[in-house]
ChimeraX commands (.cxc) that place a marker at each C-alpha (Angstrom):
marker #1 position 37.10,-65.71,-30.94 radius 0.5
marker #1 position 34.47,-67.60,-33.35 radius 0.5
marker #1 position 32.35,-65.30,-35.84 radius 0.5
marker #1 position 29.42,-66.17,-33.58 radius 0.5
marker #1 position 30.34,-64.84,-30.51 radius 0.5
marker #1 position 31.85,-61.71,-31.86 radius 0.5
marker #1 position 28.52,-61.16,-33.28 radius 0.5
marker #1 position 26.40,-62.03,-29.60 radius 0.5
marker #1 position 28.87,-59.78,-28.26 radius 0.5
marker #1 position 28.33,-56.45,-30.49 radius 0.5
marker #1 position 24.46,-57.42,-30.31 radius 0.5
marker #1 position 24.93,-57.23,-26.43 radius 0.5
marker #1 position 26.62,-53.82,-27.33 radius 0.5
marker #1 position 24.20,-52.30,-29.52 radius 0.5
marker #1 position 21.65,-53.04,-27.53 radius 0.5
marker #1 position 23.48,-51.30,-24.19 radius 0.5
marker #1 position 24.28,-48.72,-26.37 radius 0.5
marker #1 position 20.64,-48.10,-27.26 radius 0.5
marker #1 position 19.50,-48.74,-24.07 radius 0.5
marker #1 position 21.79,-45.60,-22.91 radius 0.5
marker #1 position 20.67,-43.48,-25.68 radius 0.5
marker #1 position 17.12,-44.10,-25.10 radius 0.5
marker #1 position 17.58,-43.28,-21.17 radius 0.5
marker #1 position 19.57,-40.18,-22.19 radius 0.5
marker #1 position 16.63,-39.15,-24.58 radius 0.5
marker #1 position 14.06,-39.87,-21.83 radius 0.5
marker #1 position 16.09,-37.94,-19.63 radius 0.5
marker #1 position 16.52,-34.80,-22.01 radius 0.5
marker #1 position 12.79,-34.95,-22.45 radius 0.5
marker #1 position 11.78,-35.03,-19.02 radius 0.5
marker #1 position 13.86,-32.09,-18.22 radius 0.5
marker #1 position 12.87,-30.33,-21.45 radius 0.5
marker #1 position 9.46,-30.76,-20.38 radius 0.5
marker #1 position 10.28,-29.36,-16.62 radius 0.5
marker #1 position 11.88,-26.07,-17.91 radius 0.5
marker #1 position 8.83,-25.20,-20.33 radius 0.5
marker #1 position 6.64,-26.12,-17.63 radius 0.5
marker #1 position 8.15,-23.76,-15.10 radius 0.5
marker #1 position 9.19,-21.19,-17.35 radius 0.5
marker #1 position 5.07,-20.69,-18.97 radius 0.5
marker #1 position 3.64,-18.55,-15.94 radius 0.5
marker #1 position 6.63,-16.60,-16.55 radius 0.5
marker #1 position 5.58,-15.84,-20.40 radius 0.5
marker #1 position 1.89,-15.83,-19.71 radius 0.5
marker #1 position 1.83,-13.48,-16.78 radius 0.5
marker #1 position 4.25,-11.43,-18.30 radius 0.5
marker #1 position 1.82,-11.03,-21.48 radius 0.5
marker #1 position -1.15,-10.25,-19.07 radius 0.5
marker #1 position 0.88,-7.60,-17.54 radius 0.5
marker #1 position 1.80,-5.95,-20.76 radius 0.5
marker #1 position -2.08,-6.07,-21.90 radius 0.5
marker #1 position -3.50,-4.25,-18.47 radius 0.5
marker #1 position -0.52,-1.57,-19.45 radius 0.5
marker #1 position -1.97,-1.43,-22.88 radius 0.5
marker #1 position -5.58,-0.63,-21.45 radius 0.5
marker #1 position -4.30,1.41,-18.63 radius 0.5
marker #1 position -1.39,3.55,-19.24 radius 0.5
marker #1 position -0.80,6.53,-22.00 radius 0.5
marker #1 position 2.80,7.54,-22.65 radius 0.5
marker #1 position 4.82,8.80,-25.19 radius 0.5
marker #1 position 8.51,6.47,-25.97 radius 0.5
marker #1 position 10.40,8.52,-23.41 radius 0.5
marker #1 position 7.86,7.78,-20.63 radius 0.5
marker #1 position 6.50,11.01,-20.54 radius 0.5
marker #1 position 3.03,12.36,-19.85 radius 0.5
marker #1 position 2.32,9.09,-17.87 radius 0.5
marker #1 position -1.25,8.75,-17.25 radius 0.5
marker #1 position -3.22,6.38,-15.88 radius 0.5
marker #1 position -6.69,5.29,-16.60 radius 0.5
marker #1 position -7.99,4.00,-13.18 radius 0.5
marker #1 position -11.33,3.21,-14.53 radius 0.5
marker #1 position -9.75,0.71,-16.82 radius 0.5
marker #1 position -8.17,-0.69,-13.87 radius 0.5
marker #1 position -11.47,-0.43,-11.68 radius 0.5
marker #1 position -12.99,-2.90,-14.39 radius 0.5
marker #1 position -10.85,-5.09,-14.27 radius 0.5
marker #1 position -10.12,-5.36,-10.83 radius 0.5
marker #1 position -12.16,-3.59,-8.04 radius 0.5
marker #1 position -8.85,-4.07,-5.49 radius 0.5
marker #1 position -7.01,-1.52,-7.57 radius 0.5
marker #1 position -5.71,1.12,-5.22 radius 0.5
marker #1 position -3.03,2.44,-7.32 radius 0.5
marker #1 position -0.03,2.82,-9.86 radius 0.5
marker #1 position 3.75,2.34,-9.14 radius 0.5
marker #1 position 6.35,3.16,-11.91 radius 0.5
marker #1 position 10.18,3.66,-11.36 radius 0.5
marker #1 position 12.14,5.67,-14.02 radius 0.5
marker #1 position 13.74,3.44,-16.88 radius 0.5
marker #1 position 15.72,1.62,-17.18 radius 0.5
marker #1 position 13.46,-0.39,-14.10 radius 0.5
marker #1 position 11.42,-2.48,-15.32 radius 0.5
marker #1 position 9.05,-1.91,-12.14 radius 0.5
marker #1 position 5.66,-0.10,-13.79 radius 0.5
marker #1 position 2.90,-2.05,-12.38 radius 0.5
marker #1 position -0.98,-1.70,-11.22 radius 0.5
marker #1 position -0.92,-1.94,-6.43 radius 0.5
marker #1 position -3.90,-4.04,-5.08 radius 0.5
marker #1 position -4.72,-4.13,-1.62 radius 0.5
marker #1 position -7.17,-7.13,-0.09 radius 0.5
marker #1 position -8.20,-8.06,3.36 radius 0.5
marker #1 position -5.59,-10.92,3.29 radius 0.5
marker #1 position -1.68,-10.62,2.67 radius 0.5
marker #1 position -0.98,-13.68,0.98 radius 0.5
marker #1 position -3.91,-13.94,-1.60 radius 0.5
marker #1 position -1.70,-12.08,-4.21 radius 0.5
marker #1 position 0.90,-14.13,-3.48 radius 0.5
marker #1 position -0.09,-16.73,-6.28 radius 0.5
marker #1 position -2.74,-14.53,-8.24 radius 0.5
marker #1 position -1.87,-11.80,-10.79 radius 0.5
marker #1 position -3.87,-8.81,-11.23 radius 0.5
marker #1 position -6.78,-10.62,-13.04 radius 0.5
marker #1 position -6.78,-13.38,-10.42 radius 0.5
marker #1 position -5.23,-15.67,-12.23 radius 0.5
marker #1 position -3.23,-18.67,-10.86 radius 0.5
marker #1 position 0.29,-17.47,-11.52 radius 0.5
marker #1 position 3.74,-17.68,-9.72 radius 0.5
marker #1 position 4.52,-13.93,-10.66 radius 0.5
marker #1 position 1.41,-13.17,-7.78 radius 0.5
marker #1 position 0.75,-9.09,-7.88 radius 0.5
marker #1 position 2.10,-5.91,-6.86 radius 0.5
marker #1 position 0.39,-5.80,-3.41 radius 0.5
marker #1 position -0.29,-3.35,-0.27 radius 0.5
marker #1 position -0.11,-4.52,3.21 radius 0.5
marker #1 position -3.67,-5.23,4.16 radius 0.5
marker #1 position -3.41,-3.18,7.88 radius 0.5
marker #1 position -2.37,-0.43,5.62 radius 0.5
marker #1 position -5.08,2.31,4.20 radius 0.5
marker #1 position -5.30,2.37,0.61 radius 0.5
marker #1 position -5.11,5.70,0.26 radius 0.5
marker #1 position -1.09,5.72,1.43 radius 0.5
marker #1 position -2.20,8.23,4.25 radius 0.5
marker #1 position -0.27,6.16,6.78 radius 0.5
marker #1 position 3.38,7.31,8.24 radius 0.5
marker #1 position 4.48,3.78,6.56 radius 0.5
marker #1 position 2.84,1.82,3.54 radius 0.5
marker #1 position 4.18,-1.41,2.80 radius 0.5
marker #1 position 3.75,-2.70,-0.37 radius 0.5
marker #1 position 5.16,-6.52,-1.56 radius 0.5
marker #1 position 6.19,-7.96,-4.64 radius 0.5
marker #1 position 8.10,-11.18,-5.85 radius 0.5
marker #1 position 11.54,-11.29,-6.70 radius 0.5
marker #1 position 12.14,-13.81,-9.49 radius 0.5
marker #1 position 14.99,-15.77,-10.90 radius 0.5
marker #1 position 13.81,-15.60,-14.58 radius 0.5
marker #1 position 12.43,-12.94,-16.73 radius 0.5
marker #1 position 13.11,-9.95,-14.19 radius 0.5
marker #1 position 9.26,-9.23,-14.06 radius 0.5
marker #1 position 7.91,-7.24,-10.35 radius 0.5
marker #1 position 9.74,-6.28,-7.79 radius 0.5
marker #1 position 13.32,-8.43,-9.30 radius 0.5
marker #1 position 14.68,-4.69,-10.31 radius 0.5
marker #1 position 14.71,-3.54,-6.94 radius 0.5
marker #1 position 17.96,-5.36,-6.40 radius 0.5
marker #1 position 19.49,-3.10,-8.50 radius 0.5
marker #1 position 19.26,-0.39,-5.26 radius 0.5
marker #1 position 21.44,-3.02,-3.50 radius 0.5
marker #1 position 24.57,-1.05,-5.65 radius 0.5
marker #1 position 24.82,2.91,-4.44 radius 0.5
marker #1 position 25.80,4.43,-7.52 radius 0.5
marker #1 position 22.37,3.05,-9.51 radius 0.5
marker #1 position 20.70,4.48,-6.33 radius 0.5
marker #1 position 22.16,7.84,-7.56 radius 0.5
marker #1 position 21.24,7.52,-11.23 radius 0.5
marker #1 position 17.77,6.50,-10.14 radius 0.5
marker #1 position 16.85,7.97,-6.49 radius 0.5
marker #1 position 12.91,8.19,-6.86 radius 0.5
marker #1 position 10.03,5.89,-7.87 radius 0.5
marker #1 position 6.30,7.19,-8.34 radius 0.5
marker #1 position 2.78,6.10,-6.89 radius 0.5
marker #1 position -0.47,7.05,-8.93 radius 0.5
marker #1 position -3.18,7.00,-6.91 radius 0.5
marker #1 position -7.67,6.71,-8.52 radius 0.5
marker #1 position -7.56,10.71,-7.26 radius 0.5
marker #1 position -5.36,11.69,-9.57 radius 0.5
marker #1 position -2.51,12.10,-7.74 radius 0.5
marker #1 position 1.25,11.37,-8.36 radius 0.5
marker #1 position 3.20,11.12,-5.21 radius 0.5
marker #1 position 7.59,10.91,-5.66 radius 0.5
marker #1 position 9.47,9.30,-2.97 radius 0.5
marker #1 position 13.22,9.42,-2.80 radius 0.5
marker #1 position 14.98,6.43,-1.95 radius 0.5
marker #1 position 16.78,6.69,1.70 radius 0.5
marker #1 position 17.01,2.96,2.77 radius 0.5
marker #1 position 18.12,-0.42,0.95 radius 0.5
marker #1 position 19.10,-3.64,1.84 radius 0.5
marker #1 position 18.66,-7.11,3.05 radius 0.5
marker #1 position 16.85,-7.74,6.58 radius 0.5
marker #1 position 15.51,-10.67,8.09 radius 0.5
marker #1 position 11.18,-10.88,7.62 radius 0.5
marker #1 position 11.23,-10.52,11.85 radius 0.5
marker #1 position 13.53,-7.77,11.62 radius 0.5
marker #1 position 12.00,-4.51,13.66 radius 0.5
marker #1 position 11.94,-2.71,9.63 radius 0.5
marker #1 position 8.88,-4.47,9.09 radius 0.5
marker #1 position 6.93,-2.37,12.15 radius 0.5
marker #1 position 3.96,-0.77,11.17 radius 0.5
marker #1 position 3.20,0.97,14.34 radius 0.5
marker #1 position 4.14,3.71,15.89 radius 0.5
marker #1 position 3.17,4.67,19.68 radius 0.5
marker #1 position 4.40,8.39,19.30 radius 0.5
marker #1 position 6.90,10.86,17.40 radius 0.5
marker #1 position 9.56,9.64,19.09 radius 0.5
marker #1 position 9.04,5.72,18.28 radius 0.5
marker #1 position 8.88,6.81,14.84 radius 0.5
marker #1 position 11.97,8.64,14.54 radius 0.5
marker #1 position 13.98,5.84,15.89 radius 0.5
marker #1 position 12.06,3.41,13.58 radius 0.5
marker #1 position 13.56,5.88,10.61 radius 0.5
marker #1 position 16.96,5.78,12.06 radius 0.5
marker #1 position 17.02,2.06,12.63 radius 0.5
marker #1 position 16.19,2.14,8.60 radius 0.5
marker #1 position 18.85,4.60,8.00 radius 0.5
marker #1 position 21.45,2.12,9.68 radius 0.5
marker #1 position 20.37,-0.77,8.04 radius 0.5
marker #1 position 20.34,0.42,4.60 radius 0.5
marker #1 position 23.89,-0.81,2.66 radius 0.5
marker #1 position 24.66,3.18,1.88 radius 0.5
marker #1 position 23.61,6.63,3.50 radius 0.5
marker #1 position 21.76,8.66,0.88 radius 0.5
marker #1 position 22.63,12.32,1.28 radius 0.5
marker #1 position 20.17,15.44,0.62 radius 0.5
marker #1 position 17.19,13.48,2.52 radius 0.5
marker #1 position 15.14,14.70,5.04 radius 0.5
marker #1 position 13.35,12.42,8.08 radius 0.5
marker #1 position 11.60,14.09,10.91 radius 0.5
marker #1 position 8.21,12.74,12.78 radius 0.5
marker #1 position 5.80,14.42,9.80 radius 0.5
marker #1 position 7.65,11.94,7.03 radius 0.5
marker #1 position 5.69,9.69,5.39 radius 0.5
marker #1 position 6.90,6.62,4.03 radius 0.5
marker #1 position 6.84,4.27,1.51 radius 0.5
marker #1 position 8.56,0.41,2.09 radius 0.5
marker #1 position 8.84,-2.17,-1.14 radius 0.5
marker #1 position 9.59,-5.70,-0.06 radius 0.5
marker #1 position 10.41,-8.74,-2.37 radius 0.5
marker #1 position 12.27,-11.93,-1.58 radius 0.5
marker #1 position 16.45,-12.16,-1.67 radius 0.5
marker #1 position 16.22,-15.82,-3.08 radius 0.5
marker #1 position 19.14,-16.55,-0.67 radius 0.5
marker #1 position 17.41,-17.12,2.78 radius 0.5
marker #1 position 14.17,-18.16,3.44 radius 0.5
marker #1 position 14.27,-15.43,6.31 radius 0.5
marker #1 position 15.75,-12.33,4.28 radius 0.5
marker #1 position 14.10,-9.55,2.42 radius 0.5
marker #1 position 15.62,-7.00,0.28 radius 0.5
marker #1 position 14.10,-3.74,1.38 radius 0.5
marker #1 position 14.01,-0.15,-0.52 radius 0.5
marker #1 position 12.29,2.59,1.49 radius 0.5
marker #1 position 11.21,6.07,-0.07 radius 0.5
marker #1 position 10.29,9.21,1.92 radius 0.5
marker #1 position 7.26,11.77,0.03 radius 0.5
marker #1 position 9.17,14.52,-1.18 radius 0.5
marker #1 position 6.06,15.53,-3.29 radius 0.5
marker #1 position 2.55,15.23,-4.31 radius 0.5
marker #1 position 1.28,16.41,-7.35 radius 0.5
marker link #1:1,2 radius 0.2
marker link #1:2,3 radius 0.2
marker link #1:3,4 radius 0.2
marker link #1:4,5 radius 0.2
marker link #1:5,6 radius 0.2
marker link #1:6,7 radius 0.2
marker link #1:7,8 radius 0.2
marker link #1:8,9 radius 0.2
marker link #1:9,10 radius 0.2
marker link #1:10,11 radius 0.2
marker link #1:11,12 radius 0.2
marker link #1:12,13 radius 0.2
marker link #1:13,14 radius 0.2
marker link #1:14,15 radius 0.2
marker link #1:15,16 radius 0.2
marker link #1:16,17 radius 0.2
marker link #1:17,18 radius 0.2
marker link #1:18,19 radius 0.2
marker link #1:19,20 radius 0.2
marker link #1:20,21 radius 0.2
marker link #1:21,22 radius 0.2
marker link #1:22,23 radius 0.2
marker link #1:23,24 radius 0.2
marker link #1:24,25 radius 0.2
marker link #1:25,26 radius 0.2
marker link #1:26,27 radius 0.2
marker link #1:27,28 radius 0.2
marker link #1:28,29 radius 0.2
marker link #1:29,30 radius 0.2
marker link #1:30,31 radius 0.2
marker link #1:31,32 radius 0.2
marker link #1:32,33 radius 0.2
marker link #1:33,34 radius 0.2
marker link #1:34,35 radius 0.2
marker link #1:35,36 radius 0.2
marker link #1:36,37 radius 0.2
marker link #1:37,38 radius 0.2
marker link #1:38,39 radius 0.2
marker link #1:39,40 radius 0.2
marker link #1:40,41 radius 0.2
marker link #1:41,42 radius 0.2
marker link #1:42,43 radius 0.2
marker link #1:43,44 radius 0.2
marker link #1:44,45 radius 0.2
marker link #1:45,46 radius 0.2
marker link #1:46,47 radius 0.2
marker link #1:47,48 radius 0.2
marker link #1:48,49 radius 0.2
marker link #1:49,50 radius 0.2
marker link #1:50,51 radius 0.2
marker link #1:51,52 radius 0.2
marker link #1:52,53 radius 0.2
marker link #1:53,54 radius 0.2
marker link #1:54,55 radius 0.2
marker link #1:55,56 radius 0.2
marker link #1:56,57 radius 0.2
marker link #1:57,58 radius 0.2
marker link #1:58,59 radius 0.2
marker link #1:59,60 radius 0.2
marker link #1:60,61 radius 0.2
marker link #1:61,62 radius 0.2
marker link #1:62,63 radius 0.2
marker link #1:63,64 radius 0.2
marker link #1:64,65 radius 0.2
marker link #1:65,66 radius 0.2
marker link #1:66,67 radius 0.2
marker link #1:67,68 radius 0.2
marker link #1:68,69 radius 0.2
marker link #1:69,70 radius 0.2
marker link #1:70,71 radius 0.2
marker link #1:71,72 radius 0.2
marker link #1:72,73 radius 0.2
marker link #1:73,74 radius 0.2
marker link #1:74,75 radius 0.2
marker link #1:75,76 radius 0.2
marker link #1:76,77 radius 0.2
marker link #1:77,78 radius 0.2
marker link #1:78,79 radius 0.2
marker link #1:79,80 radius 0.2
marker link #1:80,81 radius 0.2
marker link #1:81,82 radius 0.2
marker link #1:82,83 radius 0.2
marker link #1:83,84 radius 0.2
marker link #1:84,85 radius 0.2
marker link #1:85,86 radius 0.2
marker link #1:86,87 radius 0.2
marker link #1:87,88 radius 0.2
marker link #1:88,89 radius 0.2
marker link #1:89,90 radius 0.2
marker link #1:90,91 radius 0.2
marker link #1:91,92 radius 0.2
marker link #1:92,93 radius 0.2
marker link #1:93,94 radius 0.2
marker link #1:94,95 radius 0.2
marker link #1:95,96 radius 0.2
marker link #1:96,97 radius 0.2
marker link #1:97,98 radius 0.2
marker link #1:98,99 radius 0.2
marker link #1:99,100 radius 0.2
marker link #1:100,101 radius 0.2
marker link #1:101,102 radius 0.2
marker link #1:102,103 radius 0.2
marker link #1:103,104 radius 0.2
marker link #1:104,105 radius 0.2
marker link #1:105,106 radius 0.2
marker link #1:106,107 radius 0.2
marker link #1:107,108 radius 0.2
marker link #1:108,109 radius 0.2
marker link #1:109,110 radius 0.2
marker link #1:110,111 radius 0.2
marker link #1:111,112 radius 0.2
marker link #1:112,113 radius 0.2
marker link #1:113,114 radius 0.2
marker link #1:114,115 radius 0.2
marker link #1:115,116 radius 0.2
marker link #1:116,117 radius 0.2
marker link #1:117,118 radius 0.2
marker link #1:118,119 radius 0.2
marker link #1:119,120 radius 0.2
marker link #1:120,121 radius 0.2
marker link #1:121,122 radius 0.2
marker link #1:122,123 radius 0.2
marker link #1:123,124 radius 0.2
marker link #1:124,125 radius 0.2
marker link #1:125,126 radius 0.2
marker link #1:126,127 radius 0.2
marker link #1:127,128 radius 0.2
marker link #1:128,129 radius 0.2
marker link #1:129,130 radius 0.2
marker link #1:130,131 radius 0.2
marker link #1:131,132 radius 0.2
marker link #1:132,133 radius 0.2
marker link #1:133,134 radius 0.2
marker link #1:134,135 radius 0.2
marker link #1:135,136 radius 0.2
marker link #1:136,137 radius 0.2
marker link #1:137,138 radius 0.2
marker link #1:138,139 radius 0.2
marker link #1:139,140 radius 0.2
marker link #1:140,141 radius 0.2
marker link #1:141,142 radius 0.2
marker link #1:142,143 radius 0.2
marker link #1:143,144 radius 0.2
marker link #1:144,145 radius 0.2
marker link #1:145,146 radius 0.2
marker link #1:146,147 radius 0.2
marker link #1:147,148 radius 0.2
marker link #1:148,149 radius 0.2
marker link #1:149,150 radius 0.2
marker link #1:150,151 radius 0.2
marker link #1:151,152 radius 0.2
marker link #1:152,153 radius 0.2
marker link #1:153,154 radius 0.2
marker link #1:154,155 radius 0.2
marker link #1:155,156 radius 0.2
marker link #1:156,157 radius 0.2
marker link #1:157,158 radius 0.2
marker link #1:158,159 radius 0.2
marker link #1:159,160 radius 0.2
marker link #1:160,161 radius 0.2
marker link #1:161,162 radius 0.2
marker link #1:162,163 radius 0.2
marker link #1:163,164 radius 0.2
marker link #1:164,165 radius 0.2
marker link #1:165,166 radius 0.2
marker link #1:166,167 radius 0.2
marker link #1:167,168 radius 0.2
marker link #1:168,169 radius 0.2
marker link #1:169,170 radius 0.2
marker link #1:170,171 radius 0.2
marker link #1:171,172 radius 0.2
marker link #1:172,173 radius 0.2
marker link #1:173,174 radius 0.2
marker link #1:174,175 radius 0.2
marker link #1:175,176 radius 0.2
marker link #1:176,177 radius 0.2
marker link #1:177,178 radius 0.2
marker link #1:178,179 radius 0.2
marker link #1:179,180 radius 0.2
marker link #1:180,181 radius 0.2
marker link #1:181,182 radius 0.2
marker link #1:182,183 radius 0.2
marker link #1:183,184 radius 0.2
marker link #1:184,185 radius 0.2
marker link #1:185,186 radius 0.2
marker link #1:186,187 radius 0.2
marker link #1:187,188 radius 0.2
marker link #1:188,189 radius 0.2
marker link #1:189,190 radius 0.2
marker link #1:190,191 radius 0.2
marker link #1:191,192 radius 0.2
marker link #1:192,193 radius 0.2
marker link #1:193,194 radius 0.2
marker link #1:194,195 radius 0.2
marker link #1:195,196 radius 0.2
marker link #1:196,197 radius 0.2
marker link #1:197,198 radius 0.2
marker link #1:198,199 radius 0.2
marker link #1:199,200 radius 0.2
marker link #1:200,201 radius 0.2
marker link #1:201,202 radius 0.2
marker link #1:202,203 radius 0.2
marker link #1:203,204 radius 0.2
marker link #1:204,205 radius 0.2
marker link #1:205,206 radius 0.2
marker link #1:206,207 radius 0.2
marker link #1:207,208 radius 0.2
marker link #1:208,209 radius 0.2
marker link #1:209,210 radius 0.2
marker link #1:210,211 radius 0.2
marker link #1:211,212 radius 0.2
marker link #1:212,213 radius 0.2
marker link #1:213,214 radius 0.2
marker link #1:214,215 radius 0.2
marker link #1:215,216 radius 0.2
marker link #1:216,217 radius 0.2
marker link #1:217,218 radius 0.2
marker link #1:218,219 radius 0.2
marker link #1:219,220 radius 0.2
marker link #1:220,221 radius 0.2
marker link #1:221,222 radius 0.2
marker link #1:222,223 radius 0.2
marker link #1:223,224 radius 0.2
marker link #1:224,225 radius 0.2
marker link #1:225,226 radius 0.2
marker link #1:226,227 radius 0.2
marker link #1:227,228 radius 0.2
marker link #1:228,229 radius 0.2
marker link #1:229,230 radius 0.2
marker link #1:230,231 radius 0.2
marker link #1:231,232 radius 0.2
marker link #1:232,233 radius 0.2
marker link #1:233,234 radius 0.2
marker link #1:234,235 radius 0.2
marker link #1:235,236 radius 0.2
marker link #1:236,237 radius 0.2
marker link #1:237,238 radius 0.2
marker link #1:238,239 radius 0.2
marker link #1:239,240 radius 0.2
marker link #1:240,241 radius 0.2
marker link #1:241,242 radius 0.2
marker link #1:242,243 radius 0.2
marker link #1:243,244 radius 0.2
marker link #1:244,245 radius 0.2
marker link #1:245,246 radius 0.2
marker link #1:246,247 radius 0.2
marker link #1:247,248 radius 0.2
marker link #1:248,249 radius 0.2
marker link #1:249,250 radius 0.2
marker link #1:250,251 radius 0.2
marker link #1:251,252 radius 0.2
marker link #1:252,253 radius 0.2
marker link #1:253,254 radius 0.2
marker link #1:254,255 radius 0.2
view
């Protein structure tokens, strides 16, 4: 082969070789772009979380003395209606809004801003008060960072349902209410879980029962009658479009 064609033919490599490194680049910056682009809300709702805990709640290291300053909250956001914290090592400690439509916290955070991590939410037929026999309160389950209701998988496993049986709702009257976890597991969004009304005692108590049976373990020591009341977190599986992963708590005391 002549000089001059061996040199045509490494020019015709270099320049496939460069045109394959420059794709490659393209291509790494394109999806280096996509991941800091989706992972942002992540960091910045996660930093506005941690600030409205700043203003809000006084603790010592150990999580103890827990207080909340509801006027804080009130400022900031007039849909406040209360507090829910799970002992450590959840990560679930957030402010509950309630609004006149379900899926406006969906997208917004607690300060209304645009933001995939939405907010800690009550079910807008519920009162806000948590006087109801059931209050359903929502929350997203997330792939990355482990921020709102993502920890509540954890109940999916029966032994960290033993280590950690009760989560905590702070209400604007001062009030601290424990519920003891008696249900958990996945059911489909149409499932008969998600009922919110009772007709009498009786429907009730076989609502309870049908929670019971669903949940993935029976939790001993737990007491449901008619008088119960109730307390239902709901967040997303990331499996099925048509599951939710549901943990259900009964009042055991207000104080």
């Amino acid at each position: 082969m002549s000089k001059k064609k061996k040199k045509q033919k490494r020019a015709a490599f270099n320049f496939a070789s460069g045109g394959v490194l420059i794709v490659a680049a393209c291509v790494f910056i394109f999806s280096l772009y996509q991941l800091i682009t989706m992972l942002i809300p992540y960091y910045s709702g996660g930093e506005e979380y941690d600030k409205i805990k700043d203003i809000a709640i006084t603790a010592d290291e150990e999580g103890k003395g827990f207080t909340v300053d509801f006027d804080a909250l009130l400022k900031e956001n007039e849909d406040t209606v209360a507090w829910i914290r799970f002992d450590e090592p959840a990560v679930i400690n957030y402010p509950v809004v309630k609004s006149a439509d379900n899926n406006e916290y969906l997208t917004k955070t607690f300060t209304a801003n645009d933001n995939k991590l939405g907010a800690i939410f009550v079910d807008m037929r519920n009162n806000s008060d948590f006087s109801d026999r059931n209050t359903f309160i929502y929350g997203h389950h997330l792939n990355v960072g482990g921020e709102m209701f993502s920890e509540l998988l954890e109940y999916d496993s029966e032994s960290f349902c033993k280590k950690h049986p009760n989560f905590y709702i702070y209400t604007p009257d001062g009030k601290v209410r424990t519920y003891k976890v008696f249900s958990a597991g996945v059911v489909k969004d149409t499932a008969d879980n998600y009922k919110i009304e009772y007709a009498a005692d009786a429907d009730y108590e076989a609502y309870l029962k049908l929670c019971e049976e669903s949940s993935n373990y029976k939790v001993e020591d737990v007491e449901l009658t008619a008088q119960s009341q109730i307390v239902s977190l709901s967040t997303c599986t990331n499996v099925r479009d048509d599951e939710r992963f549901l943990v259900q708590g009964v009042l055991t005391a207000i104080d």
